[in-house]
C-alpha positions in Angstrom: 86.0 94.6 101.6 84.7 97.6 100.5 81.2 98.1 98.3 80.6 100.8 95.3 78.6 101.6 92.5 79.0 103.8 89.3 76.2 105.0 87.3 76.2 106.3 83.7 73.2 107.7 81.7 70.5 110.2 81.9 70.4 112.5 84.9 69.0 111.0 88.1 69.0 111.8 91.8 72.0 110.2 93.5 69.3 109.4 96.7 67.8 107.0 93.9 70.7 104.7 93.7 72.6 105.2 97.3 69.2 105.0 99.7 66.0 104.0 97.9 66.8 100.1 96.5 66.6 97.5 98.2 69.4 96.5 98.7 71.1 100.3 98.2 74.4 101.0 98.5 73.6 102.6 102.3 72.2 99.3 103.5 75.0 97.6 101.9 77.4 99.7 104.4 75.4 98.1 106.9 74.8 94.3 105.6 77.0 93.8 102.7 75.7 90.2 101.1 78.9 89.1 98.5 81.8 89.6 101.2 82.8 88.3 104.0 83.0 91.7 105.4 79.5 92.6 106.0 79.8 96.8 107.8 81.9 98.9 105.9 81.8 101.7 108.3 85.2 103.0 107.6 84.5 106.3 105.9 82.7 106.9 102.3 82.5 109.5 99.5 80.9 110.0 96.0 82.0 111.8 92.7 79.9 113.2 90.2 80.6 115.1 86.6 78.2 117.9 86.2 78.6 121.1 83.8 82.5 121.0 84.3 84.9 118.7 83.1 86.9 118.2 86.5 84.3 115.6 88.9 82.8 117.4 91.8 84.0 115.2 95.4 82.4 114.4 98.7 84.5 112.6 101.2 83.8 112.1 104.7 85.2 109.3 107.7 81.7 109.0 109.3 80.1 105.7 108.2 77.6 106.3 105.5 74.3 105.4 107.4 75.7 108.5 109.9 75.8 111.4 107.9 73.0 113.6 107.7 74.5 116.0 105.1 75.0 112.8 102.4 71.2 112.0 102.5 70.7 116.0 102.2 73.3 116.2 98.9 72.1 113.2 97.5 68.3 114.0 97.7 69.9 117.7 95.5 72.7 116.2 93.2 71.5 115.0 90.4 74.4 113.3 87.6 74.5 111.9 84.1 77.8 110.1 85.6 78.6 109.5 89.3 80.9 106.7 91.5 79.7 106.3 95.2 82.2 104.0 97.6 81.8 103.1 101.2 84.7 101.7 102.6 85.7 99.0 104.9 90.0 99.6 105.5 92.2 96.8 104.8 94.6 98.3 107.7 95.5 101.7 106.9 93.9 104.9 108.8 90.2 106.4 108.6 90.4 109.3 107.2 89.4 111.6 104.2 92.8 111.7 102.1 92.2 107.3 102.4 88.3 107.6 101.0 87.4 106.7 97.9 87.2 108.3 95.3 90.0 109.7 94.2 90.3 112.5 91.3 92.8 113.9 89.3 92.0 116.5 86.4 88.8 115.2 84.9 89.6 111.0 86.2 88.2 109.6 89.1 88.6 106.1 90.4 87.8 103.6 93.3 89.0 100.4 94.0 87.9 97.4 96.5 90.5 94.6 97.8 94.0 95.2 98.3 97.2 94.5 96.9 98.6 91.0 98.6 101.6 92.6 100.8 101.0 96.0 100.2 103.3 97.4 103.7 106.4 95.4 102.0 105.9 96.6 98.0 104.7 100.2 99.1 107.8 102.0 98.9 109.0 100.2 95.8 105.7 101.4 93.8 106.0 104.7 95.3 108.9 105.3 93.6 106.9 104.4 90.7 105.1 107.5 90.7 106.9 110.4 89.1 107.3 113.9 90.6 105.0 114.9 88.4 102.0 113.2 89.8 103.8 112.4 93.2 102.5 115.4 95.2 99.1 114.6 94.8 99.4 111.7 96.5 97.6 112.7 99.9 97.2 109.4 101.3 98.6 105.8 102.5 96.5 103.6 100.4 97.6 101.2 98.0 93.9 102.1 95.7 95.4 105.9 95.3 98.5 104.4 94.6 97.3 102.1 91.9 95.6 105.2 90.7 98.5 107.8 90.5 100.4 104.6 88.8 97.9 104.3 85.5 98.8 107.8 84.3 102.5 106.9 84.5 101.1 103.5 82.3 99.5 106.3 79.5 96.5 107.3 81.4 95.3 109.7 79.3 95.8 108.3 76.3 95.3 104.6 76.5 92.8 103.8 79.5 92.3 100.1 79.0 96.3 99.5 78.7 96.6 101.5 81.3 95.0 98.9 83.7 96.2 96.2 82.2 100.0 97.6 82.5 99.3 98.5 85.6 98.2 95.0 87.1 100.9 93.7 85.1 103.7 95.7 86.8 102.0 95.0 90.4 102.3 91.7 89.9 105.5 91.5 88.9 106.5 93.5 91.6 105.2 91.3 93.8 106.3 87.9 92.5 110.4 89.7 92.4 109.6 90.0 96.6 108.1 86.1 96.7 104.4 87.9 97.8 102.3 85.2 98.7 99.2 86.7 99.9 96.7 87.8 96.5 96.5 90.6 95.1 92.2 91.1 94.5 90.5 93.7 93.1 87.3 95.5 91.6 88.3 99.1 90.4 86.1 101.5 88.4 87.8 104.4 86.2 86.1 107.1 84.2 86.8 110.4 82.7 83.2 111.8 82.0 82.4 110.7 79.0 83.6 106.4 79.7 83.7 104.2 82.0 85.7 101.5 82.9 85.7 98.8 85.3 87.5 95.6 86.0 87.4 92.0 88.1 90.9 90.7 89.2 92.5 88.8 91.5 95.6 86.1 91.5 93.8 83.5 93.4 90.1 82.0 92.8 88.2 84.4 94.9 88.2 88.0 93.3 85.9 90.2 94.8 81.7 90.4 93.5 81.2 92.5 90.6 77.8 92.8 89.0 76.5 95.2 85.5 72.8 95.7 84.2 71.8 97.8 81.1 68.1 99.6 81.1 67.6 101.6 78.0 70.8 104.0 78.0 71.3 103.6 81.5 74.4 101.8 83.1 75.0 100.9 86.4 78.2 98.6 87.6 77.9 98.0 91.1 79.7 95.2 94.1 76.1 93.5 94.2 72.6 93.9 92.8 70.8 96.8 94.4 68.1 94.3 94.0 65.9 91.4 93.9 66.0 90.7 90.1 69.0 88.7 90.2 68.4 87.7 86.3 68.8 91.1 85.2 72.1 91.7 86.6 75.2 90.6 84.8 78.2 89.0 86.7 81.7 90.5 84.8 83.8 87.1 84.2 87.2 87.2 86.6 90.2 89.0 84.8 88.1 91.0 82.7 87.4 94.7 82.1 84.4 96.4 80.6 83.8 99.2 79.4 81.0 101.8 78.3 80.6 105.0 76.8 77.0 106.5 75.7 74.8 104.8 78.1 74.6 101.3 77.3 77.1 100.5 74.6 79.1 98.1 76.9 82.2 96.1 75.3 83.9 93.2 77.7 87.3 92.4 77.4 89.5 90.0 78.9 92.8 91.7 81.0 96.2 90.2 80.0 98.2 90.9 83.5 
């Protein structure tokens, strides 16, 4: 399974959250700890909001601990709101249209797990996906697809019920075709100003999802970036929270 962060607050470096912990999201692409997939080599990328409302986007199909121009771009960028993903595929292809994370106007999302029988519901929840929104849809994986799906749940004007619809009509879906395999997630969601994230999964075993407040800085990340286990908050399965203004963080539980 895949591993990301997302960080909201005052400006920092990106290099101080993706290289220089201990356990950083870099080593993490190397030994992840809280899966049982421990290299996610398959590609990365990382979002940031900066002066302009639409997110800047770095995407790349080399693993993370390769690329010489990420440690260059994260030593320069510096963000009051960036995601970072590397990615370890569930089966579909290695490339950058499949990276996370994916933007549309001023959202960005990622996503780790996978929906339970995703190459059977796929061209069911395509249709889904209006023409409006359809022809942005650049590649084959069902976290893009989840994502194009919230706006047609009222996106832009209902975030949180925009999840929860969302994982509502997924699992539907999948119970009308008799899915066995579960459906597990951690997705994060944000627009510039909030953030939102979630921990789902149909079974017992949704993937690790972790949240720590420092002054008005908030970072929600797949594990701890490091040893102080204490200070790091484990989000409950089936629940979302969310943030806006550094550190104001509400938790809620998701009605699927």
């Amino acid at each position: 399974m895949c591993r990301w962060l997302t960080y909201t607050g005052r400006p920092v470096y990106l290099e101080c959250l993706l290289y220089e912990p201990v356990n950083s999201l870099i080593q993490q692409s190397l030994h992840a700890r809280k899966t049982h997939v421990l290299t996610n080599g398959d590609g990365f990328g990382f979002g940031w909001y900066g002066e302009r409302e639409i997110p800047g986007l770095y995407r790349e199909t080399l693993p993370a601990w390769n690329d010489p121009n990420l440690k260059s771009l994260a030593h320069q960028i510096s963000s009051r709101m960036f995601f970072a993903h590397v990615r370890a595929s569930t089966g579909t292809a290695t490339s950058r249209a499949n990276c996370h994370p994916f933007t549309h106007g001023r959202w960005m999302f990622m996503h780790n797990g996978q929906i339970g029988g995703y190459h059977r519901l796929r061209r069911q929840l395509d249709i889904l996906i209006s023409d409006e929104y359809y022809p942005y849809r650049q590649g084959t994986t069902d976290s893009e697809l989840f994502f194009y799906l919230l706006f047609e749940n009222g996106l832009n004007a209902d975030p949180a019920g925009a999840l929860a619809r969302t994982l509502h009509q997924v699992c539907k879906i999948m119970r009308e075709k008799e899915v066995n395999e579960p459906f597990r997630m951690t997705a994060a969601l944000a627009d510039g100003k909030r953030i939102f994230a979630i921990r789902y999964a149909t079974d017992s075993d949704p993937p690790s999802l972790f949240w720590r407040c420092e002054e008005d800085r908030l970072l929600v990340v797949s594990e701890p970036l490091d040893r102080e286990l204490a200070l790091w908050n484990e989000v409950p399965p089936g629940h979302m929270i969310s943030a806006e203004a550094g550190c104001s963080v509400s938790l809620q539980r998701l009605d699927a």
